[in-house]
N, C-alpha and C positions, 0 to 999 in steps of 0.2 A: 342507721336510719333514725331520726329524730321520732320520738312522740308525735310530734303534728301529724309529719308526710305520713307514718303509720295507719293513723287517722282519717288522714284525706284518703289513699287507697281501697281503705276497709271500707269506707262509703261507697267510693268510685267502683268496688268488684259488687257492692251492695245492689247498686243501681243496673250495672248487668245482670244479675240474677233477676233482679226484676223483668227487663227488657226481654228476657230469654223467656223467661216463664209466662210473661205476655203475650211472646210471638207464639210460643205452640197455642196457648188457650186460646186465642184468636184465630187459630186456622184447624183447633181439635183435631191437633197431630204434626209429629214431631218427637225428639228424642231430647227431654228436661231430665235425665239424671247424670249423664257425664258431660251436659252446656253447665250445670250449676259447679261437678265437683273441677270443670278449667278455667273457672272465670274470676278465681284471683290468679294464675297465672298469665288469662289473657290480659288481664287489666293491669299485672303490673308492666306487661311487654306494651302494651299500645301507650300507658300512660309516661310510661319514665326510660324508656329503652328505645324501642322502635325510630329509625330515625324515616319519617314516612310524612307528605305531603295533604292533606286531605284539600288540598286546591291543584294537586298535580299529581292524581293517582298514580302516573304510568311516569312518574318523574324516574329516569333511568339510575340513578343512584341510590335509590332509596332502600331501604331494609326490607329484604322479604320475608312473610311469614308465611306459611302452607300448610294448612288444617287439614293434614292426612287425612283424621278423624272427622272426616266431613257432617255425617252427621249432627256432630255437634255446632254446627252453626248458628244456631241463635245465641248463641254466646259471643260470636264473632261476630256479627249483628249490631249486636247491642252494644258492642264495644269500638265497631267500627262507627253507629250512631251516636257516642259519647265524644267521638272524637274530631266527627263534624264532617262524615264524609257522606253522611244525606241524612235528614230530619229523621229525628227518634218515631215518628208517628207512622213513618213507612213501617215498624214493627210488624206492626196490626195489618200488614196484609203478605207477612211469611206465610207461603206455599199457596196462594191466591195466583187465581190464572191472570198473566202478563207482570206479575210484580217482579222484581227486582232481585227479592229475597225469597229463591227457591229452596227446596228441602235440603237441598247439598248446594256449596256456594258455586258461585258462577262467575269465572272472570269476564266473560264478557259482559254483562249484564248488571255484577251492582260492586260498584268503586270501593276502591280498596281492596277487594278480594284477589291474590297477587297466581291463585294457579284454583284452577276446577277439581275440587274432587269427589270423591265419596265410595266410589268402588275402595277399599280397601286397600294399604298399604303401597300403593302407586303414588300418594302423595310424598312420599317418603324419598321415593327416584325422581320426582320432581325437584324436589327441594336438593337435593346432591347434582342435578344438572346447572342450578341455577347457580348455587356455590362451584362449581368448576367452571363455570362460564366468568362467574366474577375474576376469577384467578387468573383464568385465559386473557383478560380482559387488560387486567393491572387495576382491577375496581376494589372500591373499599369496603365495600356493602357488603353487609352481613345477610347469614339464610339461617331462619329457623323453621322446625318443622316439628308440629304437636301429636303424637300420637296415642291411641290408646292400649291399655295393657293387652285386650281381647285383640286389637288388631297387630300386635308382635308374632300372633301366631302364625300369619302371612308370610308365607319364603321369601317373595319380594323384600322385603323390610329387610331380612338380614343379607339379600343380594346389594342393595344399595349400600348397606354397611359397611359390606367388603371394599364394595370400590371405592365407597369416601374412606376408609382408613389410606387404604394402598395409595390414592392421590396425595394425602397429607392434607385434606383439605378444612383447615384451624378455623375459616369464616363460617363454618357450619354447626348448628348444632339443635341435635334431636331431644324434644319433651316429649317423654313417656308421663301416661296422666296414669295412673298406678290406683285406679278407682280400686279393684280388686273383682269386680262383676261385668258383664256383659250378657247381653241381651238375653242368653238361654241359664245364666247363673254366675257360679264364682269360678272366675278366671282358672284357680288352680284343678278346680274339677273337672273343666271342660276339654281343656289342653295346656296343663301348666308352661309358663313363660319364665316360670323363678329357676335358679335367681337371675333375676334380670340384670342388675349391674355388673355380676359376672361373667354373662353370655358379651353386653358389651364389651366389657373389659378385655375380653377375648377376641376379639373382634378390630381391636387395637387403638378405643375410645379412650378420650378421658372421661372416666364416669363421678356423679355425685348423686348423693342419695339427699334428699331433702322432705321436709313435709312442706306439699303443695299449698296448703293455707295458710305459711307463716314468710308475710315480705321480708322479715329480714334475711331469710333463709334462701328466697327466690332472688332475690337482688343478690344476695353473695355469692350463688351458683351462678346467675348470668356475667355479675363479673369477673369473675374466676372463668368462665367460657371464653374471654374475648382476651385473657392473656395464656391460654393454651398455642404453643407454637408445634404444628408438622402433624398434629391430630383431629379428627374432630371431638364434640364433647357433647354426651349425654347425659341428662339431665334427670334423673328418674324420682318424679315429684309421686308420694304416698298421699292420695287424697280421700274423700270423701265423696262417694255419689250420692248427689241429691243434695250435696252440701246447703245447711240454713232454710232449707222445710223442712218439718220435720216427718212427717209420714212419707216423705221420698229419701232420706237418707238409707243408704244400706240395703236401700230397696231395688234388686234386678228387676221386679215389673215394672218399675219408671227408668227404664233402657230407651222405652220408646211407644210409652204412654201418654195422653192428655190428659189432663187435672178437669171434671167438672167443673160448674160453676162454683159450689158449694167448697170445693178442693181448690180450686185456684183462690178462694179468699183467706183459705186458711192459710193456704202458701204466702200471699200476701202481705196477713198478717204476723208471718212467723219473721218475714223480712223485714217490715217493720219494725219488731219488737228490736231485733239485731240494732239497726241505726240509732235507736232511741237509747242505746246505751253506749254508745258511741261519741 
């Protein structure tokens, strides 16, 4: 990856963070600590991977992506607004009665959003129907599906595992967001999921361990996914919750807190400071 596109992304995941942080503060409530630590992931999928329409949402060949981890939607949001598939200002009325952009996304309801989730670890059996449908099909399009570390502990998640290995199904491939917290604390205290590339690997994945906030890292696990043959491939990115404000990093109470006012400027500002060095 060149210096530049480096660059341009680091703005582009900057500018979600923003959007996301916007949409809770705007509707005081919502889940800003694992939208900030997926949104260089979601940005480098929507900006440089994703092969998707934003004039032809339900364009049948296009790449799916399934935000298991529904809650984190204003990252998806903000990223499906970067990419033109309805005005960035719709933000500002996430989880507002009749908007678009409800608390967990909604495929009938706002473009681009390619399966409904938020109940836990269902998005995951979604995302494995769509990739055997492509197959079934003779289609080329690829399925991704993001999940978080706290929702591995779902038995669904690793039901759908089994049957995407045993199909062989290579156009699929599962992001674990490896915050290390959820909502009631640290993932391992609660109900440990580690090691997690191993339980995949068992499972009969190709697995890669990467840190979720470095593109060069992200891009070489996603192309390394699309030359895996007869498997699928999981992706299990180490991030950051609350990534780039600073009193939300590391922080389990911004699971699914809102930032005051006074809190959302500092967030602001802390994103800010980021671009400016940039």
């Amino acid at each position: 990856m060149t210096d530049a596109k480096r660059t341009e992304l680091k703005r582009a995941a900057n500018h979600v963070r923003k959007g996301a942080l916007e949409a809770v503060y705007s509707a005081q409530s919502g889940h800003p600590g694992g939208s900030l630590s997926v949104a260089d992931i979601m940005t480098y999928l929507y900006e440089e991977e994703l092969r998707v329409d934003p004039k032809n949402p339900r364009w049948e060949d296009r790449d799916r992506l399934v935000l298991s981890k529904g809650h984190t939607c204003p990252a998806l949001y903000a990223a499906l607004a970067m990419k033109g598939f309805f005005p960035a200002e719709e933000l500002k009325t996430f989880r507002k009665t009749g908007s678009r952009l409800q608390g967990h996304p909604d495929m009938n309801k706002c473009p681009g959003v390619d399966f409904t989730t938020g109940s836990l670890g269902q998005g995951a059996s979604a995302a494995v129907g769509m990739a055997l449908m492509g197959k079934l099909g003779g289609r080329d399009y690829r399925v991704y599906t993001i999940l978080g570390d706290g929702e591995i502990q779902e038995g669904q998640v690793w039901e759908s595992a089994m049957f995407a290995a045993h199909r062989g199904l290579d156009n699929l491939c599962y992001i674990v967001d490896n915050n290390g917290l959820q909502i009631d604390g640290a993932v391992c205290d609660i109900c440990s999921p580690y090691p997690i590339d191993k339980k995949f690997e068992a499972f009969g994945f190709e697995v890669v361990n990467i840190d979720g906030h470095d593109f060069d890292q992200i891009e070489a696990a996603i192309q390394k996914a699309k030359t895996v043959k007869g498997k699928p491939t999981c992706i299990v990115a180490k991030t950051v919750k609350g990534k780039g404000v600073s009193y939300m990093e590391n922080q389990a109470a911004w699971h699914g807190s809102a930032p005051n006012a006074d809190q959302y400027g500092v967030g602001v500002a802390d994103l800010d400071k980021i671009e400016e060095v940039l």
